[in-house]
C-alpha positions as CSV (number, residue, x, y, z in Angstrom):
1,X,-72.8,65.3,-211.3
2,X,-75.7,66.4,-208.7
3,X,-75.3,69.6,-207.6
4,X,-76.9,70.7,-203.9
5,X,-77.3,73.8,-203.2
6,X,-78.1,74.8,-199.1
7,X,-79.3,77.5,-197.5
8,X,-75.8,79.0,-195.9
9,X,-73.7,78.8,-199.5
10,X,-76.8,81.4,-200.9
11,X,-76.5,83.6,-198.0
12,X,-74.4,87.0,-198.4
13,X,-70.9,86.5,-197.7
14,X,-67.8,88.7,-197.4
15,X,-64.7,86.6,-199.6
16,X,-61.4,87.9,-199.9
17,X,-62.5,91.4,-198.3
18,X,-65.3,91.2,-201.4
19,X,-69.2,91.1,-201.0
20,X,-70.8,88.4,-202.3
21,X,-74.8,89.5,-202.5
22,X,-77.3,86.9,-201.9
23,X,-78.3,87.4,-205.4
24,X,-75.4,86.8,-206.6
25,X,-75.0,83.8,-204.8
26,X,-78.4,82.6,-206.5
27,X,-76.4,83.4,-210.1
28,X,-74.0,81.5,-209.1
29,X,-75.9,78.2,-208.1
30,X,-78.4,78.5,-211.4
31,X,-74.5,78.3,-212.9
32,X,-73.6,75.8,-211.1
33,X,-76.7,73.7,-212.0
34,X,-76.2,74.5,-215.4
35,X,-72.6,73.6,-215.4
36,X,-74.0,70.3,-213.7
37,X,-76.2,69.3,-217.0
38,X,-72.8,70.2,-218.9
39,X,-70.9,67.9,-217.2
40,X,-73.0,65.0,-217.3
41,X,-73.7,65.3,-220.7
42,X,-70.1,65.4,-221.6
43,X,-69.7,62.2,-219.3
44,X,-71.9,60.1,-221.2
45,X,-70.5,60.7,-224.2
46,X,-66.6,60.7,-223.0
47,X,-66.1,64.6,-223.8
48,X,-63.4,66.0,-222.3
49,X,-63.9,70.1,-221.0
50,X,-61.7,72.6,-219.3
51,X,-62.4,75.3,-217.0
52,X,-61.6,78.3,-218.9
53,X,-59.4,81.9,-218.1
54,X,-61.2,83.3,-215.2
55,X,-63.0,79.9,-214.1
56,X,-59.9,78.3,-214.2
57,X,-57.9,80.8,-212.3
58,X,-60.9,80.6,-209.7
59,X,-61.0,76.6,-209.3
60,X,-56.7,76.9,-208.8
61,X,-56.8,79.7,-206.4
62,X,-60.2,80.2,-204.8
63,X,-61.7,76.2,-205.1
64,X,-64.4,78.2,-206.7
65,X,-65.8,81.5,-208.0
66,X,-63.8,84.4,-207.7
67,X,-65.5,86.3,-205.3
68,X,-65.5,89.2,-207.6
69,X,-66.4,87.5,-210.8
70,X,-69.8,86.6,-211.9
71,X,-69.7,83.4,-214.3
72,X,-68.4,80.2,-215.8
73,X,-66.4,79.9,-219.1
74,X,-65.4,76.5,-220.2
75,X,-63.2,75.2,-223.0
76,X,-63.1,72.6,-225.4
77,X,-61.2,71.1,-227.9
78,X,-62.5,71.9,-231.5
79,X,-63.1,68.1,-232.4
80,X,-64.9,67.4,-228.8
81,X,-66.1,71.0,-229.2
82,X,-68.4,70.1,-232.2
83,X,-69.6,66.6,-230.6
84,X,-70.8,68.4,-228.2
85,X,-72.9,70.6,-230.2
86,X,-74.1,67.6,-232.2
87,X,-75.7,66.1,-228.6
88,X,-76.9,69.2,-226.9
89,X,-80.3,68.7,-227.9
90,X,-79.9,66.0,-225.3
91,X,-79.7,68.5,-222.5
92,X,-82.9,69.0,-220.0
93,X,-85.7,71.1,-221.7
94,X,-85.6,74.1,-219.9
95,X,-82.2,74.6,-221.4
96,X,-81.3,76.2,-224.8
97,X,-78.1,76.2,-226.7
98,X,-76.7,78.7,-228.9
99,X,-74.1,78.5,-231.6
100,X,-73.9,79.7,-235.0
101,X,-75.2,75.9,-236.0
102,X,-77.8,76.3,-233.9
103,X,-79.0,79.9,-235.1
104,X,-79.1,79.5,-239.1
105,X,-80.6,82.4,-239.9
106,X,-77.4,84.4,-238.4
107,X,-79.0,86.2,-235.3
108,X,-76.4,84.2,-233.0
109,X,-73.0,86.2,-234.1
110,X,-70.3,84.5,-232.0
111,X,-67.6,82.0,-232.0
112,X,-68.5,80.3,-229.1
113,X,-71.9,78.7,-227.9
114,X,-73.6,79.4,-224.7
115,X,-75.7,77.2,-223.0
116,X,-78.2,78.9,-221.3
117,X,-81.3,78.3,-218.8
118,X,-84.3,80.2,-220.7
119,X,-86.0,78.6,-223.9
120,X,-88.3,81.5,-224.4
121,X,-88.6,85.1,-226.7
122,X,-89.3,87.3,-224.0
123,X,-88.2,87.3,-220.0
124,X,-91.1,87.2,-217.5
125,X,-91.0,86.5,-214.1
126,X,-92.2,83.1,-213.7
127,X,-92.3,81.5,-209.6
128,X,-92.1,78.1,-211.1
129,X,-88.5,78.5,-213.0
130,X,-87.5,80.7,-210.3
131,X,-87.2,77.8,-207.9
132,X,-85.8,75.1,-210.0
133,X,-83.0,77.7,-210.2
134,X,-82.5,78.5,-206.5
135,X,-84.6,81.8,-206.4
136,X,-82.4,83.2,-209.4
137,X,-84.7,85.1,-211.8
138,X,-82.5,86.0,-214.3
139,X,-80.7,84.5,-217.4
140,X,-77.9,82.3,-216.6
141,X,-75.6,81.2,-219.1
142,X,-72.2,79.3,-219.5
143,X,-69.8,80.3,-222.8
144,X,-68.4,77.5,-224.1
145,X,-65.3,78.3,-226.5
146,X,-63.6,76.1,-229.3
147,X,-59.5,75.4,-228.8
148,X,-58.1,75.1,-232.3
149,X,-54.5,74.2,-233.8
150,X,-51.9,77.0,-234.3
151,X,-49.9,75.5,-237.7
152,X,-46.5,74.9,-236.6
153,X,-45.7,75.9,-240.4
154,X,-44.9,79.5,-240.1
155,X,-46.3,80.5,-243.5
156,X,-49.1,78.0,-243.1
157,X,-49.8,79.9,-239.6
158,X,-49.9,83.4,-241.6
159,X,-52.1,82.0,-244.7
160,X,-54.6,80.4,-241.9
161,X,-54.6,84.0,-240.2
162,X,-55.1,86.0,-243.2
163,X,-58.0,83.7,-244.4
164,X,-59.5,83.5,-241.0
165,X,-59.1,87.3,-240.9
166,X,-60.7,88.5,-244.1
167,X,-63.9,86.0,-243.1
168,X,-64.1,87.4,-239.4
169,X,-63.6,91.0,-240.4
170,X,-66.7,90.7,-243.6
171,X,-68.7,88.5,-240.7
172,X,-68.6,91.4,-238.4
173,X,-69.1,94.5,-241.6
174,X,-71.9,92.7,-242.7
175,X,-74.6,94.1,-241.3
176,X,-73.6,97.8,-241.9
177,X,-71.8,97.0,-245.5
178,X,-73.3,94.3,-247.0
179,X,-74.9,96.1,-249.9
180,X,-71.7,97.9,-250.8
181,X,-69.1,97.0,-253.6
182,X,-66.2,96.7,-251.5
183,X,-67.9,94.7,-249.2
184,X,-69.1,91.9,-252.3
185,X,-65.6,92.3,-254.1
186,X,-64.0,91.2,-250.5
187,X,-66.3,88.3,-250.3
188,X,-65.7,87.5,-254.6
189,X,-61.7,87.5,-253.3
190,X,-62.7,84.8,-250.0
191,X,-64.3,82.5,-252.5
192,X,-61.4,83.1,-255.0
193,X,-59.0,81.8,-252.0
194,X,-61.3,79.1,-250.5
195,X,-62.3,77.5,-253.7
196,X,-65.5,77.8,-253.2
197,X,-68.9,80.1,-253.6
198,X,-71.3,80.8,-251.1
199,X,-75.3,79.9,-251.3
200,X,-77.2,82.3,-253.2
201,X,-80.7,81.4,-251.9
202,X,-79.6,81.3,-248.0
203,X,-77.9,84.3,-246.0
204,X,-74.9,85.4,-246.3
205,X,-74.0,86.4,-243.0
206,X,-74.2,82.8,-241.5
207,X,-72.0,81.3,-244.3
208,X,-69.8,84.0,-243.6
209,X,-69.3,82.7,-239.7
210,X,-69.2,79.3,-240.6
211,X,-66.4,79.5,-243.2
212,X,-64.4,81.5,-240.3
213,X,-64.9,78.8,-238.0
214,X,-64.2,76.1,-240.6
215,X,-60.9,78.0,-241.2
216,X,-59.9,78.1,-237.7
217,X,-60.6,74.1,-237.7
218,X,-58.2,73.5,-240.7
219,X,-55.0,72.2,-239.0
220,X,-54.5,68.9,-237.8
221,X,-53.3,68.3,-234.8
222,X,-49.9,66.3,-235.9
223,X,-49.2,70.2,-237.4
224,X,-49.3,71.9,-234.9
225,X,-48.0,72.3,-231.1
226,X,-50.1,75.2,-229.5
227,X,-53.7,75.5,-229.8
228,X,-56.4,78.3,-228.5
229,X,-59.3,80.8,-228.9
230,X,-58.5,81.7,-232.9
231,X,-60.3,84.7,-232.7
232,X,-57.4,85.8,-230.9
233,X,-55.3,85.4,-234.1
234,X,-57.3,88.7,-235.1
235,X,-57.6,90.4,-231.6
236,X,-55.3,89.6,-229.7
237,X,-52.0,91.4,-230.8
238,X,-48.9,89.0,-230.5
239,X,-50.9,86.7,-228.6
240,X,-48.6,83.8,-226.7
241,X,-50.4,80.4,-227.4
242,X,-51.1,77.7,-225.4
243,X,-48.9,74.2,-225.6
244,X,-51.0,71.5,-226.9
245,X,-49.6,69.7,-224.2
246,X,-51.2,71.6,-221.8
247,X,-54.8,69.9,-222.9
248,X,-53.6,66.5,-223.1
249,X,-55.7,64.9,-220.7
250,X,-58.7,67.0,-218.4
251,X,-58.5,66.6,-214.3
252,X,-61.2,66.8,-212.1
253,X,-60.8,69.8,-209.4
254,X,-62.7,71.2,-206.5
255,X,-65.0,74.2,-207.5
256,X,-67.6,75.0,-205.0
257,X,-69.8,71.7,-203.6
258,X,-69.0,70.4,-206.7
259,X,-66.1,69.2,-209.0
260,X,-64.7,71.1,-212.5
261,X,-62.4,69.5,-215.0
262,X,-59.4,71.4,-215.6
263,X,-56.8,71.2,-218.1
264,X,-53.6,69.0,-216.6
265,X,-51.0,71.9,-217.5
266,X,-53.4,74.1,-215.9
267,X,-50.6,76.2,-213.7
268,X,-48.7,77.0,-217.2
269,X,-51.8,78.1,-218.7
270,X,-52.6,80.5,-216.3
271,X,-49.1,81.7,-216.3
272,X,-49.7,82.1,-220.1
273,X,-52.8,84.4,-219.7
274,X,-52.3,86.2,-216.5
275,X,-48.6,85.5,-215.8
276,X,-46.3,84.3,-212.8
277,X,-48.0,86.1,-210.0
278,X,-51.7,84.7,-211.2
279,X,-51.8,84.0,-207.1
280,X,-52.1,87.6,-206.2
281,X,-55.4,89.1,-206.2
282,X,-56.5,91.8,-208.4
283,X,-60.1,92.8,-208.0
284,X,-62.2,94.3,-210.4
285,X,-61.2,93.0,-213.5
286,X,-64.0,90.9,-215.1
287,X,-64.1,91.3,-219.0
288,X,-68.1,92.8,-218.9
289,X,-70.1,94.7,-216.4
290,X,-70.9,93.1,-212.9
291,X,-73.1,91.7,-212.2
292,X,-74.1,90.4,-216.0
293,X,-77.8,90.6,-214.7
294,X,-77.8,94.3,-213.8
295,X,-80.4,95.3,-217.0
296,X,-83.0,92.2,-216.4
297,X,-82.7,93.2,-212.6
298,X,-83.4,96.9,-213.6
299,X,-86.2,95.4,-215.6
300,X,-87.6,93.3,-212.6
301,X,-87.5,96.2,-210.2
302,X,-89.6,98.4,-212.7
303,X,-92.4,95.6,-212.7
304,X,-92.0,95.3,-209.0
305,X,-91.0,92.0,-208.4
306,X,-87.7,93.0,-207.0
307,X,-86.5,95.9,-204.5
């Protein structure tokens, strides 16, 4: 999927009563571009992706960004999730990817990945990567997040979640309580209940994140019928699922100049996270501080090369 990007889209624009900046418009189209490398990359090795929550709800409702919302989330199923990460290498060099199999020595402490377009250890301005990306200076990054199975079981579904819990909650204490004896007598009781002991001679806190993540990978799909985010399991109260069902099959969908797969039970899905009126608009509500880029723009405007 080529993505071209012309002079009027990166132009300031008022949408739905909201102003778009024209530097915002040049986050958007590094996104874009990025999501562009995604895509093709899944094409060529036949893995399926899904807008996800707010991209979705954009591509349904707006053909595109909301106006008021700053970046792209896609979804994947944990099996295509994983083949993914096993051919990223593949994508274009000035792109990195981040994942907690990509990060061994633990500095990457998410669930997700993120493919993003800077491959170095420190931002500079630089003219040259500031054009391939449309004038955008900043970071750009897309989050890409793992769907597992929900056991239909209900005690299955409540041994998966304290498991998965007791790994995500030591994953997150460990730098501040690592060296405590609570903290080790937790992680003595996880290997008691996985069967299994970590790596002495490699960190800790990595093994941790991984053995969360294999927990959340566990079910099979014939054992379940809902599937989603299982970090949610932990935060997100008495969560409502998603039908497996609703990720059968991926369509293709309008989203900007270009196209975005979505899931084909994608109205019931957004019903699911934002309810029946997911139409109606409601502004303001991105899940971080808009735009993302506000502290590298600060940063720029110190050096001077932005006003």
């Amino acid at each position: 999927m080529d993505v071209v990007i012309t002079d009027d889209f990166l132009k300031e624009e008022v949408r739905c009563g909201f102003t778009v900046s024209h530097r915002m418009k040049q986050a958007w189209a590094a996104e874009l571009k990025i999501l562009s490398e995604i895509d093709a990359l899944c094409k060529k090795y036949n893995i399926p992706y899904f807008a996800e929550v707010g991209t979705l709800l954009g591509a349904v409702r707006h053909h595109g960004f909301i106006p008021w919302d700053d970046d792209i989330d896609l979804a994947m199923k944990r099996e295509d999730y994983m083949r993914f990460l096993s051919v990223a290498h593949e994508l274009p060099r000035e792109y990195r990817i981040k994942s907690m199999y990509h990060d061994m020595d633990g500095t990457f402490c998410q669930f997700h990945a993120v493919v993003e377009n800077f491959v170095g250890n420190k931002l500079e301005w630089d003219e040259e990567r500031n054009a391939k990306f449309f004038g955008c200076p900043f970071i750009c990054a897309i989050d890409i997040f793992p769907l597992d199975y929900i056991p239909r079981d209900p005690g299955a579904r409540q041994m998966k979640k304290l498991l998965y819990n007791l790994a995500y909650v030591l994953a997150g204490k460990y730098d501040t309580e690592h060296d405590t004896k609570e903290f080790m007598d937790s992680v003595a009781v996880l290997e008691a209940q996985c069967g299994g002991q970590f790596a002495a001679d490699a960190p800790l806190r990595p093994q941790l994140y991984q053995l969360a993540d294999r927990i959340a990978a566990m079910t099979p799909e014939e054992e379940a019928d809902e599937l989603d985010y299982f970090p949610k399991m932990v935060t997100g109260g008495d969560t409502v699922f998603r039908r497996k069902e609703w990720y059968e099959r991926s369509l293709s969908y309008p989203f900007e100049m270009i196209d975005i797969s979505i899931p084909n039970g994608a109205d019931d899905a957004l019903k699911n996270h934002y309810g029946e009126n997911y139409g109606s608009f409601i502004k303001g509500t991105s899940a971080h501080d808009y735009p993302f880029y506000g502290s590298q723009e600060e940063l720029f405007k110190l050096q001077g090369f932005l006003e």
